[in-house]
ZAGU-502932 format. One record per atom (N, C-alpha, C, O, CB): atom name; residue number from 0; y, z, x. Coordinates in steps of 0.1 Angstrom, whole numbers, plus 5000, padded with zeros to 4 digits. Each point is the difference from the previous one (the first is absolute). Glycine has a CB too. Example, Ala and Ser with C-alpha at 12.3 -4.5 7.8 and 13.67 -1.06 7.14 Angstrom:
+----+-----+------+------+------+
! at !   i !   yy !   zz !   xx !
+----+-----+------+------+------+
!  N !   0 ! 4943 ! 5078 ! 5132 !
! CA !   0 ! 5012 ! 5000 ! 4991 !
!  C !   0 ! 5012 ! 5000 ! 5009 !
!  O !   0 ! 5000 ! 5007 ! 5010 !
! CB !   0 ! 4988 ! 5005 ! 4971 !
!  N !   1 ! 5023 ! 4981 ! 5015 !
! CA !   1 ! 5011 ! 5000 ! 5009 !
!  C !   1 ! 5011 ! 5008 ! 4992 !
!  O !   1 ! 5011 ! 5001 ! 5005 !
! CB !   1 ! 4983 ! 4977 ! 5007 !
+----+-----+------+------+------+
# end
This chain:
+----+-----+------+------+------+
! at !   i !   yy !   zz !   xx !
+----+-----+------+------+------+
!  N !   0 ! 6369 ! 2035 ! 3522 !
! CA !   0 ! 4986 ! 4996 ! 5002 !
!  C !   0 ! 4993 ! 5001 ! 4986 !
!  O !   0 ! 4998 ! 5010 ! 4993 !
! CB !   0 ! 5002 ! 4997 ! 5032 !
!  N !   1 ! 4995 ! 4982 ! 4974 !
! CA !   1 ! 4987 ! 4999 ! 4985 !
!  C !   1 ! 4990 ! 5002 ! 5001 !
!  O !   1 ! 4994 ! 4992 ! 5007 !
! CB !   1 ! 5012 ! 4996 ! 4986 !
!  N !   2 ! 4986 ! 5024 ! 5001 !
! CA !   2 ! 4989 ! 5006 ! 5004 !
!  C !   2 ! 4994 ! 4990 ! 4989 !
!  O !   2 ! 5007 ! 4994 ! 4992 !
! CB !   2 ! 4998 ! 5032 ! 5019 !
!  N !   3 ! 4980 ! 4974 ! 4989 !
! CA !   3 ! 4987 ! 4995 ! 4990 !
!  C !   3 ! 4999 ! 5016 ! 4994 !
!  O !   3 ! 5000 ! 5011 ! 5006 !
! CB !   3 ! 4985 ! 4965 ! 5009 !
!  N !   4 ! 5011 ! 5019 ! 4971 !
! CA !   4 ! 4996 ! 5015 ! 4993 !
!  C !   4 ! 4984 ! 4999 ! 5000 !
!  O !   4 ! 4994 ! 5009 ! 4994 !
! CB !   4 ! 5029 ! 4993 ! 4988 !
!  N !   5 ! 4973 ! 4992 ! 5023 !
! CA !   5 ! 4985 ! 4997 ! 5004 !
!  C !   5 ! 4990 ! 5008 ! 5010 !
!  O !   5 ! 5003 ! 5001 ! 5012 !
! CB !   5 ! 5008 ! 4979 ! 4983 !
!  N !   6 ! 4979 ! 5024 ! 5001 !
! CA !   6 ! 4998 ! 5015 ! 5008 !
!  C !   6 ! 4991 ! 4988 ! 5011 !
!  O !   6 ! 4994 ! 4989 ! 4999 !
! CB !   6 ! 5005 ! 5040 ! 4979 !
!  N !   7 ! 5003 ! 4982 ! 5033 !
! CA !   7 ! 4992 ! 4991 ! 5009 !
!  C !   7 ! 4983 ! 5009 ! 4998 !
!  O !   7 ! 4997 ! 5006 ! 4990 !
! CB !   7 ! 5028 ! 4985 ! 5032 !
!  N !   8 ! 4965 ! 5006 ! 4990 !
! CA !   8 ! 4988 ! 5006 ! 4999 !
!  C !   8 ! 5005 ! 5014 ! 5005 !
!  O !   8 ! 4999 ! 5010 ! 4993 !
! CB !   8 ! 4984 ! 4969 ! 5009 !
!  N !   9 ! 5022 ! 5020 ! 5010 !
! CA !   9 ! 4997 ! 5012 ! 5000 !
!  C !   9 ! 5009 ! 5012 ! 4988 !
!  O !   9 ! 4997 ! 5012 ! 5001 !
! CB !   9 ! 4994 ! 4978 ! 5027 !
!  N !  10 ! 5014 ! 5008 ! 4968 !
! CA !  10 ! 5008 ! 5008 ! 4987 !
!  C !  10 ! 4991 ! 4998 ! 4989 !
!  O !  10 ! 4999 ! 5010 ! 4992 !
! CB !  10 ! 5026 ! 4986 ! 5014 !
!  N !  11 ! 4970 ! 4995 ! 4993 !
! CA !  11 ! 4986 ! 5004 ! 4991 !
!  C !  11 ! 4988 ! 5007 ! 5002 !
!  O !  11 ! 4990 ! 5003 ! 4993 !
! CB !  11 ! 5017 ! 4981 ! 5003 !
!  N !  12 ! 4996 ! 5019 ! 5017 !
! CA !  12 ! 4989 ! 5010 ! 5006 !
!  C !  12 ! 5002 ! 5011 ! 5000 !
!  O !  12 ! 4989 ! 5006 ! 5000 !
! CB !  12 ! 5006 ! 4983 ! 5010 !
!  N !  13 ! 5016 ! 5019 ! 4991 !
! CA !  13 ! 5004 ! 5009 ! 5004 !
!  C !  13 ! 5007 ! 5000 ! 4984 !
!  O !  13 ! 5003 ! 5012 ! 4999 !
! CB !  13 ! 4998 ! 4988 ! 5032 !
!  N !  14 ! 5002 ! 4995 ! 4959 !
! CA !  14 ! 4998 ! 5004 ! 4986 !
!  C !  14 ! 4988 ! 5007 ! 4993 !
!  O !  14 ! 5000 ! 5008 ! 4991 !
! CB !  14 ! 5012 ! 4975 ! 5009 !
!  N !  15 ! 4981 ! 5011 ! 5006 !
! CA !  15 ! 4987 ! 5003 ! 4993 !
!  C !  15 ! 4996 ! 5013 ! 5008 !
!  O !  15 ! 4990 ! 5005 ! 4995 !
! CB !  15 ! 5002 ! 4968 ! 4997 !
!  N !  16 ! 5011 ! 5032 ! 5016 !
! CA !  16 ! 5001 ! 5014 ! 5009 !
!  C !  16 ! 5010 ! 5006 ! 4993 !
!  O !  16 ! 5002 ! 5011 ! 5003 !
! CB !  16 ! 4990 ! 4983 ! 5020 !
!  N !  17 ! 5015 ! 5002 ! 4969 !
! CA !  17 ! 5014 ! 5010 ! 4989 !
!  C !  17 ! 4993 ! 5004 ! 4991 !
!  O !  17 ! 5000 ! 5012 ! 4998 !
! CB !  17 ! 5022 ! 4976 ! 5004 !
!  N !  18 ! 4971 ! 5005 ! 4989 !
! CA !  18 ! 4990 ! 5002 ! 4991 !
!  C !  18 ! 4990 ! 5016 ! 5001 !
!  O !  18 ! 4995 ! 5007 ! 4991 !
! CB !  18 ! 5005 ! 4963 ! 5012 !
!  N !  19 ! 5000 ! 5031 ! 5005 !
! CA !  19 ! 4988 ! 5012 ! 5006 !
!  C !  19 ! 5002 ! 5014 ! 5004 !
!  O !  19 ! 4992 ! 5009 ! 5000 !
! CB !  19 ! 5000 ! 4972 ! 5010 !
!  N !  20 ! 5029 ! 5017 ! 4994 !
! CA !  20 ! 5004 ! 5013 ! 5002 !
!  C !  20 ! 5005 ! 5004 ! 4990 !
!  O !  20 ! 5001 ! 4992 ! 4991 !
! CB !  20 ! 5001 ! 5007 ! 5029 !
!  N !  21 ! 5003 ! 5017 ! 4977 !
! CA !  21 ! 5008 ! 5008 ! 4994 !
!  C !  21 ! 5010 ! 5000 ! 4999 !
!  O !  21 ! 5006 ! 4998 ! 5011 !
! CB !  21 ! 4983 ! 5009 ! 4991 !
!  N !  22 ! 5017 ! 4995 ! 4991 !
! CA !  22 ! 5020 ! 4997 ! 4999 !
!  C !  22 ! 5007 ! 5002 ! 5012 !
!  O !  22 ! 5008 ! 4992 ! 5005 !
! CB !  22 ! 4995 ! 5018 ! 4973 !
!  N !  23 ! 4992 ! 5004 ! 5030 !
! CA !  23 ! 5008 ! 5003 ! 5007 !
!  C !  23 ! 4996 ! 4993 ! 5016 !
!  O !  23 ! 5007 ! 4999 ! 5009 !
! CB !  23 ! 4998 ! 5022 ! 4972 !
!  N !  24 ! 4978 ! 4973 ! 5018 !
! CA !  24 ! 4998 ! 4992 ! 5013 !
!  C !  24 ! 5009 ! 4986 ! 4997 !
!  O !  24 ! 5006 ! 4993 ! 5008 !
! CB !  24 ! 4968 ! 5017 ! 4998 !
!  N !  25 ! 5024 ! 4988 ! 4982 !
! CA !  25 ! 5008 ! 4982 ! 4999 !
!  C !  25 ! 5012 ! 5001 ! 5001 !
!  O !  25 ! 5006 ! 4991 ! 5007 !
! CB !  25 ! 4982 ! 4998 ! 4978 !
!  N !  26 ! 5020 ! 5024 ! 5008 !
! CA !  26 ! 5010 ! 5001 ! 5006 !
!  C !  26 ! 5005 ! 4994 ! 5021 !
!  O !  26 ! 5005 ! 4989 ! 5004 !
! CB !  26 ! 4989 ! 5030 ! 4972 !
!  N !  27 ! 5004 ! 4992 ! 5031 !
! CA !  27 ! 4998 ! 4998 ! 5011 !
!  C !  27 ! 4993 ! 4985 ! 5005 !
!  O !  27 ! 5005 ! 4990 ! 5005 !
! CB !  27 ! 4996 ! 5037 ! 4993 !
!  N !  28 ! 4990 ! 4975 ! 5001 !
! CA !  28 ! 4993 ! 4984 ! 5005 !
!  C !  28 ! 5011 ! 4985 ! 4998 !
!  O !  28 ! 5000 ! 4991 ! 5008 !
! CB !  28 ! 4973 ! 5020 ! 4982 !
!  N !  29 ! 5036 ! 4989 ! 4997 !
! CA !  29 ! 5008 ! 4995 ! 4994 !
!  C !  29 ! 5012 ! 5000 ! 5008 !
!  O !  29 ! 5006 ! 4990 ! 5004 !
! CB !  29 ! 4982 ! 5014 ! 4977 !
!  N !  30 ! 5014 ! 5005 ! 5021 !
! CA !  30 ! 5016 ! 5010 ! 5008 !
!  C !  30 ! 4999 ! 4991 ! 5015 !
!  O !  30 ! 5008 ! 4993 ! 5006 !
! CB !  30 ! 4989 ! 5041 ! 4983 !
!  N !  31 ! 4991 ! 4969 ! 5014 !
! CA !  31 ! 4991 ! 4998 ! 5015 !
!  C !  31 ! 5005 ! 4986 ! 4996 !
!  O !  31 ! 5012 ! 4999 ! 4999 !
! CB !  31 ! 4963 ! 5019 ! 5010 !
!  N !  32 ! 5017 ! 4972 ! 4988 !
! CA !  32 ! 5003 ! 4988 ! 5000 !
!  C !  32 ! 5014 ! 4993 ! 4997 !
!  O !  32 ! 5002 ! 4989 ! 5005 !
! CB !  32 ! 4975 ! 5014 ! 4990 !
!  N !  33 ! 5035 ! 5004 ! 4997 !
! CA !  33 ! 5009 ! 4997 ! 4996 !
!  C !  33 ! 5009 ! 5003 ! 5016 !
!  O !  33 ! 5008 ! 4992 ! 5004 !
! CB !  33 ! 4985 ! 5013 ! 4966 !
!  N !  34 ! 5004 ! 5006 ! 5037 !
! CA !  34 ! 5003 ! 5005 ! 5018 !
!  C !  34 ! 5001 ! 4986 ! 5005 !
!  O !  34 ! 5011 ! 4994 ! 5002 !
! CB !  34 ! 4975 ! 5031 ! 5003 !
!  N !  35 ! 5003 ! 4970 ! 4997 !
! CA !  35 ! 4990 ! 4987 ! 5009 !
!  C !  35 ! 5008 ! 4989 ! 4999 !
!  O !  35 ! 5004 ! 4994 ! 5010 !
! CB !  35 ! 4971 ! 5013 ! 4984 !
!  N !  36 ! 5028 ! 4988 ! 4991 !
! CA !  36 ! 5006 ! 4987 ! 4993 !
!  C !  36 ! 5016 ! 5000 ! 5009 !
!  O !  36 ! 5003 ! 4990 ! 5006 !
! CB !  36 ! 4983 ! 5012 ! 4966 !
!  N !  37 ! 5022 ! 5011 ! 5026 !
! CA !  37 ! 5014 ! 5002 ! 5002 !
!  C !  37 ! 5006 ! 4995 ! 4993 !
!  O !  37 ! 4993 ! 5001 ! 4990 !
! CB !  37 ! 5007 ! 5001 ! 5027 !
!  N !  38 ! 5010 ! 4993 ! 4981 !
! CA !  38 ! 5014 ! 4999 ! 4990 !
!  C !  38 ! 4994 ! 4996 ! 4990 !
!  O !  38 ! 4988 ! 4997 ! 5003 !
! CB !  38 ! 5031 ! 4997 ! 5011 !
!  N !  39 ! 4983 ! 5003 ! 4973 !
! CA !  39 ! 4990 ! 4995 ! 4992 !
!  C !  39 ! 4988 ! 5006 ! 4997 !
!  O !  39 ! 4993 ! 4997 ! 4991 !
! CB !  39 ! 5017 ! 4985 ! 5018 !
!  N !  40 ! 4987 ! 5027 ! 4998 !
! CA !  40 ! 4983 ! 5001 ! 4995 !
!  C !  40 ! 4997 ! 5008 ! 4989 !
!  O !  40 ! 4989 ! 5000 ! 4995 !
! CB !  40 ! 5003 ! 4998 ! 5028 !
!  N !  41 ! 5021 ! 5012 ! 4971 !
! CA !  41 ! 4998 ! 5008 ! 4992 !
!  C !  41 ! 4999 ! 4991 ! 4985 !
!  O !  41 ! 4991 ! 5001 ! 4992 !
! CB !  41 ! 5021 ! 5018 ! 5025 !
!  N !  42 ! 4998 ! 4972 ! 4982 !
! CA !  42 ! 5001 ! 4987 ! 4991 !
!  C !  42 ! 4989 ! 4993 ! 5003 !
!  O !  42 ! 4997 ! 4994 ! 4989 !
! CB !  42 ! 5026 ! 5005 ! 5009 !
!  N !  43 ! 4970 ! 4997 ! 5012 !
! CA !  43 ! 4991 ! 4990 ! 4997 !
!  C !  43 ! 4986 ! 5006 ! 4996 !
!  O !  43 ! 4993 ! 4991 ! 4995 !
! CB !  43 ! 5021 ! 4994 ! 5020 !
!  N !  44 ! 4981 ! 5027 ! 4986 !
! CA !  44 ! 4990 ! 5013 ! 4996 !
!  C !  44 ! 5004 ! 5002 ! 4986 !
!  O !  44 ! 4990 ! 4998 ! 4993 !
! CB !  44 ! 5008 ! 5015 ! 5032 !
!  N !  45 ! 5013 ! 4989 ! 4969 !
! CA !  45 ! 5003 ! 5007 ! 4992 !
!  C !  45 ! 4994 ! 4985 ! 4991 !
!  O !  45 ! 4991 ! 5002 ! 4992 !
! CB !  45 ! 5030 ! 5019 ! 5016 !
!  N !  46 ! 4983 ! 4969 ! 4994 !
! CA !  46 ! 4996 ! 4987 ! 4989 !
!  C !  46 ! 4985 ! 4999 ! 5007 !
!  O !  46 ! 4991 ! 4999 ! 4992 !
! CB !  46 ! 5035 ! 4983 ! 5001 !
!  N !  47 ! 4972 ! 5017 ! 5015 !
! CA !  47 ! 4985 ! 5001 ! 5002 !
!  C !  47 ! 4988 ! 5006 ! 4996 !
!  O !  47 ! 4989 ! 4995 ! 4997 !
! CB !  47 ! 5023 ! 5002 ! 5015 !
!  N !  48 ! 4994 ! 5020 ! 4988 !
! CA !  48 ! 4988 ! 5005 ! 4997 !
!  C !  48 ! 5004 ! 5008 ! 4984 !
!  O !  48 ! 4993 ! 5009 ! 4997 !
! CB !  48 ! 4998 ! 4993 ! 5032 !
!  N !  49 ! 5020 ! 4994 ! 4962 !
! CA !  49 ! 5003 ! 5008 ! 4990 !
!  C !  49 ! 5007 ! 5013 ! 5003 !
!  O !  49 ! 5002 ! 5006 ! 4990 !
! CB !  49 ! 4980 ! 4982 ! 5000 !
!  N !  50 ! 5022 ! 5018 ! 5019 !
! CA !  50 ! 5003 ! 5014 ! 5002 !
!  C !  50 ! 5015 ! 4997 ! 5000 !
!  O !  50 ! 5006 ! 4990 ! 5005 !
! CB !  50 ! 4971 ! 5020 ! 5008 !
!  N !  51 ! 5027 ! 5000 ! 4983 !
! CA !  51 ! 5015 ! 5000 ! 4997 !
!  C !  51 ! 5008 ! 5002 ! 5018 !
!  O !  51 ! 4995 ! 5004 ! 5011 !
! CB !  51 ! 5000 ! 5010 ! 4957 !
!  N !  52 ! 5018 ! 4983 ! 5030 !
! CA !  52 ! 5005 ! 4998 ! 5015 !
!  C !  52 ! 5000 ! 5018 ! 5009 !
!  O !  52 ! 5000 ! 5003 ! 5012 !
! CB !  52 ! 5020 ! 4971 ! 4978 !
!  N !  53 ! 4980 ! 5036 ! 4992 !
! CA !  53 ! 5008 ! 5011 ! 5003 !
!  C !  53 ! 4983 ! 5006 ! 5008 !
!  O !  53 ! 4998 ! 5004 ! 5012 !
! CB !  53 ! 5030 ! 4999 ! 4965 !
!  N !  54 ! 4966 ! 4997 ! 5017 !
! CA !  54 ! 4983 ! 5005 ! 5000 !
!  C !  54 ! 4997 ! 4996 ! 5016 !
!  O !  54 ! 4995 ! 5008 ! 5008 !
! CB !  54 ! 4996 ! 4987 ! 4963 !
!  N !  55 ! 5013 ! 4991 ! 5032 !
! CA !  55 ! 4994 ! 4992 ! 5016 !
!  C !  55 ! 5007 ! 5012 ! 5005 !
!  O !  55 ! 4992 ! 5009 ! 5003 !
! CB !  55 ! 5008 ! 4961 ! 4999 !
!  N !  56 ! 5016 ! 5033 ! 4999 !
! CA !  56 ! 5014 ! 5009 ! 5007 !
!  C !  56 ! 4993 ! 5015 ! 5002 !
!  O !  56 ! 4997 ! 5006 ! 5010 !
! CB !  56 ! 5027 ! 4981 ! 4974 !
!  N !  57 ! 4974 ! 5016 ! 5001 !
! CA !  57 ! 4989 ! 5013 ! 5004 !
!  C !  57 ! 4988 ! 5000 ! 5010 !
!  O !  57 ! 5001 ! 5007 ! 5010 !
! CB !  57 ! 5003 ! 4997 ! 4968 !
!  N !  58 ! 4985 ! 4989 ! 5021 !
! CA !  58 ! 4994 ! 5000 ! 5011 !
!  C !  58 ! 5008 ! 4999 ! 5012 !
!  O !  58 ! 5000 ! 5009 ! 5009 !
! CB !  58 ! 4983 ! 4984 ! 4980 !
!  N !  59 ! 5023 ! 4998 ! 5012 !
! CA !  59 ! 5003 ! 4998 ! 5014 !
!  C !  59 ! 5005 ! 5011 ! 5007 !
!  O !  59 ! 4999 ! 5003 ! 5012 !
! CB !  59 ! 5004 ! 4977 ! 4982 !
!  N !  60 ! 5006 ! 5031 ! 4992 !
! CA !  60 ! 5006 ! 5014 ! 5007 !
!  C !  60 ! 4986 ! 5007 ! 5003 !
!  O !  60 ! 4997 ! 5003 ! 5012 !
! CB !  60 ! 5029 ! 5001 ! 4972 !
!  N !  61 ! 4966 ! 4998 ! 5008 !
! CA !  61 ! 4985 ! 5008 ! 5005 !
!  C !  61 ! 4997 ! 4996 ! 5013 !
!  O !  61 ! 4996 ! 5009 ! 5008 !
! CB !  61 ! 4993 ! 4991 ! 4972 !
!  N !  62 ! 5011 ! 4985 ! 5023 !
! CA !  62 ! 4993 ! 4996 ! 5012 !
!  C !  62 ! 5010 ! 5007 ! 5010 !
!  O !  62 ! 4996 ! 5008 ! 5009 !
! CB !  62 ! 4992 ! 4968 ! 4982 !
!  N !  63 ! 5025 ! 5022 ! 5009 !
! CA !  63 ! 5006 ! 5006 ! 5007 !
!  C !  63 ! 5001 ! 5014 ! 5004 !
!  O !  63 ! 5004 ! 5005 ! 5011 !
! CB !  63 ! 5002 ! 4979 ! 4983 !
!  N !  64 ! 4990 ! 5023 ! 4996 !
! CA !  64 ! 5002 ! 5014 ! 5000 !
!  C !  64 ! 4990 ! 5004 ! 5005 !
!  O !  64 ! 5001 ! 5010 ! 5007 !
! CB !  64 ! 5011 ! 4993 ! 4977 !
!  N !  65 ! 4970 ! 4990 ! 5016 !
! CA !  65 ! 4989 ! 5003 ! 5004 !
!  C !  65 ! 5000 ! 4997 ! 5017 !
!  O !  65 ! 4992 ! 5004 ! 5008 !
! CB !  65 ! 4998 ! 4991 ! 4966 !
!  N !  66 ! 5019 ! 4998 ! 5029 !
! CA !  66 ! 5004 ! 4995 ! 5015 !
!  C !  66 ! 5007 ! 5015 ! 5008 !
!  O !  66 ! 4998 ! 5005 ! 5011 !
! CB !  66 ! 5009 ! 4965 ! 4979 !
!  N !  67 ! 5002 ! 5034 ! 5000 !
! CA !  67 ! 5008 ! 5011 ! 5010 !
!  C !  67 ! 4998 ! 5012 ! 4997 !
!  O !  67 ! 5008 ! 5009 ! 5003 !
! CB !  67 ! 5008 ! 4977 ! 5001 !
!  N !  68 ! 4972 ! 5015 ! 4988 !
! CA !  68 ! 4989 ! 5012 ! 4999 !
!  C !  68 ! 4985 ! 4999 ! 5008 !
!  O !  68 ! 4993 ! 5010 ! 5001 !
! CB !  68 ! 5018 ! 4992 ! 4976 !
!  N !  69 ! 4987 ! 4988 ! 5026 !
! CA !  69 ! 4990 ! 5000 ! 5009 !
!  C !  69 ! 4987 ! 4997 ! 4990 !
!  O !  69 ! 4989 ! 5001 ! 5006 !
! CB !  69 ! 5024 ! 5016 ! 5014 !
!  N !  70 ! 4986 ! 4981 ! 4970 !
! CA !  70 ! 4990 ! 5002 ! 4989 !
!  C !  70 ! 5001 ! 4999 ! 4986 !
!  O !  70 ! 5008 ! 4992 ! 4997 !
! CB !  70 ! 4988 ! 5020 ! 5019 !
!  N !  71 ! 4999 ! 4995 ! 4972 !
! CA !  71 ! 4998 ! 4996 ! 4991 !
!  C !  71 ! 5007 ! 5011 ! 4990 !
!  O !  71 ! 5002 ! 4999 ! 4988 !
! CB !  71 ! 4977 ! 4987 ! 5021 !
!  N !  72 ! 5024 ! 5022 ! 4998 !
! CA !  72 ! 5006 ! 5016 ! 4997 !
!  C !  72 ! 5010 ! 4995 ! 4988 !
!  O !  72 ! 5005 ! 4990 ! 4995 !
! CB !  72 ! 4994 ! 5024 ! 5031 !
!  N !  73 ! 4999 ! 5002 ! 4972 !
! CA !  73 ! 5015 ! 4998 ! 4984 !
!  C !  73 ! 5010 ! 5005 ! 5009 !
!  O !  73 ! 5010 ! 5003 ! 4994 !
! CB !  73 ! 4980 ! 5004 ! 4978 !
!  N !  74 ! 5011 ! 4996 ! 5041 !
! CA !  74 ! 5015 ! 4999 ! 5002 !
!  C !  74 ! 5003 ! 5019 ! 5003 !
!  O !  74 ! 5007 ! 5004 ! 5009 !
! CB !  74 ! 4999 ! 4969 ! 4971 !
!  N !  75 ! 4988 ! 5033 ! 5012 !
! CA !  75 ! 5001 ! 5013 ! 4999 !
!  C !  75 ! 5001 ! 5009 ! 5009 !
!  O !  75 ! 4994 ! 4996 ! 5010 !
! CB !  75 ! 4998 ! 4999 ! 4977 !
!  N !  76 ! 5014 ! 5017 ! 5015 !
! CA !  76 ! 5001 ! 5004 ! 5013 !
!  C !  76 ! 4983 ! 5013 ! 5001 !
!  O !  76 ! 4994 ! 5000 ! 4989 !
! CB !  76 ! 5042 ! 4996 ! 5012 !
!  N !  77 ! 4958 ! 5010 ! 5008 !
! CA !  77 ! 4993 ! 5003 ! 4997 !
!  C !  77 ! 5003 ! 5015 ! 4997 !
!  O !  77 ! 5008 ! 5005 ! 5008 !
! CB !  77 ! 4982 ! 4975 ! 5001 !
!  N !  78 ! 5004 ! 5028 ! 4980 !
! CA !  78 ! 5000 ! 5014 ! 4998 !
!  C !  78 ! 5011 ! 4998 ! 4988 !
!  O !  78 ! 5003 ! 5009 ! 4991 !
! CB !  78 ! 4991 ! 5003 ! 5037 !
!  N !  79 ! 5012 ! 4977 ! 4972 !
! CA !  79 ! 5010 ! 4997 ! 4985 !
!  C !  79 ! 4997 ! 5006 ! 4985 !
!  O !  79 ! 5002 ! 4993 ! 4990 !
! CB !  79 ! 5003 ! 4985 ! 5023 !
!  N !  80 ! 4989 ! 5034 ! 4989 !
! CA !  80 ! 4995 ! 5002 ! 4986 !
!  C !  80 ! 5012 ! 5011 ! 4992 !
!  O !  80 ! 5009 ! 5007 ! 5006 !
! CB !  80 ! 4961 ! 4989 ! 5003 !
!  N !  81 ! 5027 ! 5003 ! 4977 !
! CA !  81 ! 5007 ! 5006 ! 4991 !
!  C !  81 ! 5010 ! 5009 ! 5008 !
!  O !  81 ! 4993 ! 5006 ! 5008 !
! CB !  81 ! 4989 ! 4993 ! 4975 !
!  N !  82 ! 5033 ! 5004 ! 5017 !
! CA !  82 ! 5003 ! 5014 ! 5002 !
!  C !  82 ! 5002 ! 5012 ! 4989 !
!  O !  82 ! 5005 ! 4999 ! 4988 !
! CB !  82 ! 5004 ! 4989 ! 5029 !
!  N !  83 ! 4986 ! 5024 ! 4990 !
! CA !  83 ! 5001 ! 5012 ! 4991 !
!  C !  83 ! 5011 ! 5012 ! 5000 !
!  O !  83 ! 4999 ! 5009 ! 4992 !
! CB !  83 ! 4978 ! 4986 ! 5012 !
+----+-----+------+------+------+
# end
């Protein structure tokens, strides 16, 4: 299948909402949308929005990991501090 490299509106919309977040929200938001697309979407984001394929891959592991943590957490167990 031949895709158009031509952004439609709404990918121009939701660009210009990439613009606004922080590495690590565009990350995810990116990741998120690369989910949505399916086969292809990591390649078609990556020429889309400039972000490298490996960077989309990372969010997408965050998004995942923020899924089966329930939240935003680092993951940590709690009371995990220094041992003495």
């Amino acid at each position: 299948m031949i895709r158009s490299h031509r952004r439609t509106a709404g990918e121009s919309r939701w660009l210009k909402v990439l613009g606004t977040l922080n590495e690590y929200q565009a990350r995810l938001f990116v990741a998120d949308k690369a989910l949505d697309q399916g086969r292809g979407g990591v390649t078609r984001l990556s020429e889309l929005t400039g972000m490298s394929r490996t960077t989309i891959a990372k969010g997408r592991g965050g998004f995942e990991q923020q899924e089966k943590t329930g939240g935003g957490g680092t993951g940590a167990n709690p009371g995990g501090g220094w041992r003495t």
